[in-house]
Structures are given as C-alpha cells and as structure tokens.
C-alpha positions as CSV (number, residue, x, y, z in Angstrom):
1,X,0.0,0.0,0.0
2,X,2.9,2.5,1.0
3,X,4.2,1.5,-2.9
4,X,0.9,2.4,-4.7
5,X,0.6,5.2,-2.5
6,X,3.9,6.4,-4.2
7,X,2.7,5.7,-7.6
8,X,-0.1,8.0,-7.2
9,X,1.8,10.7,-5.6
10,X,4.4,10.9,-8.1
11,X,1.6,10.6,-11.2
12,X,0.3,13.6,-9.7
13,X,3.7,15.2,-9.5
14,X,4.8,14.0,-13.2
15,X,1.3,16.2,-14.0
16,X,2.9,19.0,-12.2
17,X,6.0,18.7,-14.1
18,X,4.1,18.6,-17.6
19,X,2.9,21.8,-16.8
20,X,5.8,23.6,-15.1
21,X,8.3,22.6,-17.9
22,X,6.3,25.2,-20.3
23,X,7.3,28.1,-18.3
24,X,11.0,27.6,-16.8
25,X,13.8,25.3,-17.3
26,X,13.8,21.7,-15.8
27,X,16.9,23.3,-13.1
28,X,14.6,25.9,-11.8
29,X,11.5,23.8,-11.6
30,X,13.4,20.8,-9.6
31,X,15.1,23.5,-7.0
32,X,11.1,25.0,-6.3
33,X,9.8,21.7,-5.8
34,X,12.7,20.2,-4.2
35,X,12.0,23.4,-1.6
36,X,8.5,22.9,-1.4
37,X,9.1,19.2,-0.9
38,X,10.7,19.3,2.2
39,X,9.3,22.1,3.6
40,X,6.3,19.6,3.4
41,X,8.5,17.2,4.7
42,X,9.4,19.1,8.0
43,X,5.6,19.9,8.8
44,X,4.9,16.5,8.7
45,X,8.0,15.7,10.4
46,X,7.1,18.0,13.1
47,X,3.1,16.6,13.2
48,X,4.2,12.9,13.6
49,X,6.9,13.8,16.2
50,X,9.3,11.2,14.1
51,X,12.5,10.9,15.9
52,X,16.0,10.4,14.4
53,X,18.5,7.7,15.3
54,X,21.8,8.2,16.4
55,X,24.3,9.3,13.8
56,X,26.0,6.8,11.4
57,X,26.7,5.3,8.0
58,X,23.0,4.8,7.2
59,X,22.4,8.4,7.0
60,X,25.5,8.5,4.4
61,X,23.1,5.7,2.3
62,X,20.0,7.6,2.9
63,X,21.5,11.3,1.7
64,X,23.3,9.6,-1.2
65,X,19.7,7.9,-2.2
66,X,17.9,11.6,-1.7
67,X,20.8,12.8,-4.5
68,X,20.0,10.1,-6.7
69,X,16.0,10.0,-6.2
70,X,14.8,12.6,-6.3
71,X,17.2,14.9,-6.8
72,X,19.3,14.0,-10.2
73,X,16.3,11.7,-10.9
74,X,14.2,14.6,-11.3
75,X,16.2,16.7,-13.2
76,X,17.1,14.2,-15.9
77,X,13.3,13.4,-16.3
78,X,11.9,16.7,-16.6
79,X,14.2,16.7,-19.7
80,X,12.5,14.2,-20.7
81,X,9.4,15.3,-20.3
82,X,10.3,19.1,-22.0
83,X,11.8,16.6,-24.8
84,X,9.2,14.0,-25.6
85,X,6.2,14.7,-23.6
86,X,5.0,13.4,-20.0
87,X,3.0,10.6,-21.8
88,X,6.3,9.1,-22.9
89,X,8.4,9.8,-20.7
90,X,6.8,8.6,-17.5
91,X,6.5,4.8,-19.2
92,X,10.2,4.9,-20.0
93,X,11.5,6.1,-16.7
94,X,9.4,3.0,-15.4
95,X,11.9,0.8,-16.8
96,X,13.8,1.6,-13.1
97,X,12.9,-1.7,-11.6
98,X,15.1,-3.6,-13.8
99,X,18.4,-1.3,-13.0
100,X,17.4,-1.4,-9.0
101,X,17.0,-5.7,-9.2
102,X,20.0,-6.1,-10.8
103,X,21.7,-4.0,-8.0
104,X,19.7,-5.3,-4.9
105,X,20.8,-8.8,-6.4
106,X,24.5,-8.0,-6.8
107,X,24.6,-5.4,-3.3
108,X,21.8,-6.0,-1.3
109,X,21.6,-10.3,-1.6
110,X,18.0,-10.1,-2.6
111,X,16.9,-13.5,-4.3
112,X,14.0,-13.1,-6.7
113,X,12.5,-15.9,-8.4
114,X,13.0,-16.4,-12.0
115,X,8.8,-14.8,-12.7
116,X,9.7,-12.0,-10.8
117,X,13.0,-11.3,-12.7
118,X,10.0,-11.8,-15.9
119,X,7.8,-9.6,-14.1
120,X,10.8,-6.7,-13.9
121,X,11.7,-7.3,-17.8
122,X,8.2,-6.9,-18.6
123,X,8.0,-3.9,-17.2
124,X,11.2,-2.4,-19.2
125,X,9.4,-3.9,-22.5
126,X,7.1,-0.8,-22.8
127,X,9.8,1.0,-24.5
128,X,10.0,-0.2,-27.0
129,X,6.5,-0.4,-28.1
130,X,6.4,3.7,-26.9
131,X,9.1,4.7,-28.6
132,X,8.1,2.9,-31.9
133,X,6.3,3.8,-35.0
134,X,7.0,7.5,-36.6
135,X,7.8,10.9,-34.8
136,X,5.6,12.9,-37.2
137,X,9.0,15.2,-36.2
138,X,7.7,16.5,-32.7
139,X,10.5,14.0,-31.0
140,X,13.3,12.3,-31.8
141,X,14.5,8.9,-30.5
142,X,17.5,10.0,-28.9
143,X,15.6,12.3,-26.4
144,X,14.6,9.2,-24.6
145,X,17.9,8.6,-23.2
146,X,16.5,11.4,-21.1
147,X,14.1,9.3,-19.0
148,X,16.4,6.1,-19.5
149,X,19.2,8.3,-17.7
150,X,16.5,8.8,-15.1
151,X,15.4,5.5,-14.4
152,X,19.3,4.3,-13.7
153,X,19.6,6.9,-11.4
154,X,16.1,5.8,-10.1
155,X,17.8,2.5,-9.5
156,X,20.6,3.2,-8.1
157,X,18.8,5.1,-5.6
158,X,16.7,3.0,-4.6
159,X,19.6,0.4,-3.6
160,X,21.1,3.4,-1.4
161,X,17.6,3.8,0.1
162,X,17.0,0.7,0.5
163,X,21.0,0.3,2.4
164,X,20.1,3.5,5.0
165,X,16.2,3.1,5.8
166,X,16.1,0.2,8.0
167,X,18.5,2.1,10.7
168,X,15.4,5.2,10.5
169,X,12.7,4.0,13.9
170,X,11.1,6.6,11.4
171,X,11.0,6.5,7.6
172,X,9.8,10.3,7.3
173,X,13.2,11.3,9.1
174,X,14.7,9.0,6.3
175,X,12.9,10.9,3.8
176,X,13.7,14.4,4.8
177,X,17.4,13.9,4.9
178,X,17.0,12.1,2.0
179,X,15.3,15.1,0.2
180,X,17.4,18.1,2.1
181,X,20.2,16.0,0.1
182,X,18.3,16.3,-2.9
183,X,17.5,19.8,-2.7
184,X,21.5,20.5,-2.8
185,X,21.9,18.8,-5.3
186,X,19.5,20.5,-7.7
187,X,20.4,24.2,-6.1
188,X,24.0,23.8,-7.0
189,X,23.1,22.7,-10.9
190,X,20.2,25.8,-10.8
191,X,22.6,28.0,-9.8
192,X,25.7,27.2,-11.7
193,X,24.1,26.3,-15.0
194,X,20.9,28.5,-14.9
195,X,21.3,31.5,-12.4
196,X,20.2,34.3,-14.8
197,X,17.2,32.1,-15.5
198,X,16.2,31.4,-12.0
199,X,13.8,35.1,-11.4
200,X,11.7,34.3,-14.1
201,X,11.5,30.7,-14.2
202,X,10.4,31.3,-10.5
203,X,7.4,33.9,-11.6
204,X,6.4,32.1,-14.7
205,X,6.0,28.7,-13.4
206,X,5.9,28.1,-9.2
207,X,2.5,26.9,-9.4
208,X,2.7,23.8,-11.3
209,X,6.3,23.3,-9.7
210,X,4.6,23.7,-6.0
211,X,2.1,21.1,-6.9
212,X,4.9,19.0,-7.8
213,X,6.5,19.3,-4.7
214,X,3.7,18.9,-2.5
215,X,3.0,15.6,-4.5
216,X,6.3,14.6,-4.6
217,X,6.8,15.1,-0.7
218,X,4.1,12.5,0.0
219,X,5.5,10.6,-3.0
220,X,8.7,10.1,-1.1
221,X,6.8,9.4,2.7
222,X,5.1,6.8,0.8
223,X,8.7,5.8,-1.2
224,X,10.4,5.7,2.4
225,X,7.8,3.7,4.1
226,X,7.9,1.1,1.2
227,X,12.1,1.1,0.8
228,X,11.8,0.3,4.3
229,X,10.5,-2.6,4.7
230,X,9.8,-4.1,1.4
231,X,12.5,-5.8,-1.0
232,X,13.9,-3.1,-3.7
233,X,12.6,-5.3,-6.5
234,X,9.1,-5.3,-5.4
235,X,9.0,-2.1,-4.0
236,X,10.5,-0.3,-7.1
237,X,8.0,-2.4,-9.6
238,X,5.3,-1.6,-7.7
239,X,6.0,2.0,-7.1
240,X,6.5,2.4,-11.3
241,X,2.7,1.6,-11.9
242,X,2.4,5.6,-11.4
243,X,3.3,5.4,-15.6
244,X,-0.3,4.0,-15.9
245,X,-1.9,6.9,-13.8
246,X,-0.1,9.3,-15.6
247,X,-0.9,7.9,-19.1
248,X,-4.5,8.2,-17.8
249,X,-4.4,11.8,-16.7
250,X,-2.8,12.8,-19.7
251,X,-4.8,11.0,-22.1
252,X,-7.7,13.3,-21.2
253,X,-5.6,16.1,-20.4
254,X,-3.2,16.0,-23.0
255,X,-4.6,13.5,-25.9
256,X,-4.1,16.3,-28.6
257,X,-0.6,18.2,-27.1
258,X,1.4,15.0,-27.0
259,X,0.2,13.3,-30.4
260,X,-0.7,10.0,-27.9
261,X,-1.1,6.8,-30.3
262,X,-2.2,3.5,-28.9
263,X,1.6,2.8,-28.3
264,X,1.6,4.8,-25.1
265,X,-1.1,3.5,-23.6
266,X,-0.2,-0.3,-24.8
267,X,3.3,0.3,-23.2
268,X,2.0,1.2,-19.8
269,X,0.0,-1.5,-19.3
270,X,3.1,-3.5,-20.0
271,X,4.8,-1.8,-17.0
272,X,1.6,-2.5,-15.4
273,X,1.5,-5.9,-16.0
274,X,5.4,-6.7,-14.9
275,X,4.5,-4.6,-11.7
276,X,1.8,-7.8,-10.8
277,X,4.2,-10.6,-12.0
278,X,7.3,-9.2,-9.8
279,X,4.4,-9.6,-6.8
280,X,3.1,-13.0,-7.3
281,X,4.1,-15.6,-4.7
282,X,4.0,-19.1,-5.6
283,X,4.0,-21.8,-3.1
C-alpha cells in the first residue's frame, strides 16, 4: 500500500512537471519543488513527532539515495518530459525496476525468483512499443535517453535507500534527509548552470512546480515507508505503476498536445502488467 501510495503521488507530481516545464527550465523547476518538498516534509515531520537515530553510515546511504532519487532523478526526467512529452516519458523512466533488481541482487543479496526477474523485464518492455512507429517530427528517438538516464539513477537510488532506511525508527526522518540531500543537489546545478534564468523561471511557473512538490513530498513518505521494509525489487516495480496513472491523466488532459497513439497506452500496461508478475508468490 505505502508502494501504490507512491505511484499515485508521483503521477500527480509528473502532472505538475508537464505543466511547469512550459514556463522555466527543468533546473529551476526541480530546485522550487525540491523546496517545497521538504518544507512539506518538515511539517509532517514536526506533526508525527518522528525521531532520528543516532548518527552513522545509514544516514550517508539515505543522503546519497535523496541525491539520486529525487534529486538528479528529477532533473534528468523533466528533460524528458520538455523533450518527448510526460505521456512518454513517464512509461520509460518505469523501466527503473530492472536497474534497481539487478543492483539489490549484486549489493543487497536479494533473491528473486525467476517470474519476478519476468515480471521486472516486462515492465522495461514498454519502451519499445512507446518509442516505436513515426515521430511525425515532434521528437526524436535520442531524447529518450533522457528518461532512460532517469530511471538508472532511479535505481541506483533505490539500492542506497534501501541500504540507510532500516536504521530510521522513522522513515519520514529518512525521507527528509534524504530530500534536504536532494535539494542541494539540484540548487547547486540551478545555480551554476541556470542563475540568470532562476527570477523568471520562479514567476512564470511556481505553481505547477509547487504542486509537484507537494506531491512529490508524499511521494517520497510513501517511497520511504515502502524502501523500508519491502524488497527493492518489489517495491520499485510496484511503485512504477504511477506510468499507468499518468498515461490516464494525460490521455484526457493532453490527448491532442502529445500526439498519444495506442503505443503509449499499450506500453503502460506492459509496465503495469510486470508490476503484478514481480508480486506473485508461488508456493
């Protein structure tokens, strides 16, 4: 449950990104709603009365996570999505699971049956099918190393998560160190790469980029709850059904913007259908 309830938070927050990504560069946008994130993070923080544990290596894991996902994560995606479109990109990006198994295999000593490791390359098989069939010269291929570059990073993050949350009595004190981590990561890109940018990407476009950070502050409560008690490859298939949500929401938002052939939708239900497969027990 703490899995799907990412997958809907971060649909809503891919929404947000849609929309911000018209008015200020993907920099600016991921610094506002990396601010508004764990701002969000800190009331809730203070609500719960979570507590910290003592200091040590996790929170190294847990900060280096936050860099990966959501801080570079983000950035790299909302390329994508200013690139080829939200309907696209989110399906792509979903291909995550498969980096994060392979790592959690190699680093973590998960053992997955052999349906699961199915269920994970089902999941990556969407991209094909999404990226297929002609451009009409709105996009080109390339752009989707964009959200493929995301969804590594995705992965990789999710092992670092995964190495730092148990040590947390609290995942939402995992997750705000995770994000403040996050948030320095994209400030130092904003401001070395698109300073003179920042004022007006700021007034054009905080609105959309708020209601991406308020989504993507429950995104990663949700993200820490699961990372913290759930194995990384079910946790990260699970979490990457939020594809399907956003297909849906952009479908009748979007349907003419993007150009959205039966590909996209036929490709998230591909990540959909690996996210089930990588959850079946047997025996």
């Amino acid at each position: 449950m703490f899995a799907f309830g990412a997958a809907l938070a971060y649909a809503f927050a891919d929404m947000g990104a849609r929309y911000g990504v018209q008015h200020a560069h993907p920099f600016v946008g991921s610094t506002i709603s990396r601010i508004v994130s764990l701002s969000s993070l800190c009331a809730l923080l203070f609500m719960m009365g979570a507590k910290f544990p003592p200091l040590g290596w996790h929170y190294f894991w847990v900060a280096l996570g936050g860099a990966c996902t959501p801080g570079l994560f983000a950035v790299l995606f909302m390329f994508g999505i200013s690139k080829i479109g939200v309907s696209r990109a989110a399906p792509i990006k979903g291909s995550s699971p498969i980096f994060a198994s392979t790592l959690a295999v190699i680093f973590l000593g998960e053992q997955p049956e052999w349906y699961h490791m199915a269920g994970v390359l089902l999941v990556v098989s969407g991209i094909a099918v999404i990226s297929s069939g002609g451009t009409g010269g709105k996009w080109r291929r390339i752009h989707v190393l964009w959200p493929i570059a995301a969804a590594v990073v995705a992965g990789m993050g999710a092992v670092f998560w995964r190495m730092g949350l148990p040590l947390f009595p609290d995942a939402i004190a995992g997750a705000a160190v995770g994000m403040g981590a996050a948030l320095s990561i994209v400030a130092v890109c904003a401001f070395l790469f698109v300073r003179d940018q920042f004022r007006e990407g700021v007034r054009a476009g905080w609105k959309p980029f708020a209601f991406m950070g308020v989504a993507a502050a429950f995104g990663s409560f949700f993200y820490a709850n699961a990372l913290q008690i759930g194995e990384v490859y079910r946790m990260t298939a699970l979490i990457q059904t939020s594809p399907l949500i956003t297909v849906l929401f952009a479908l009748i938002l979007l349907r003419r913007a993007e150009n959205i052939t039966w590909r996209v939708p036929a490709g998230a239900m591909l990540t959909v259908s690996g996210a089930i497969l990588v959850n079946l027990r047997i025996g």
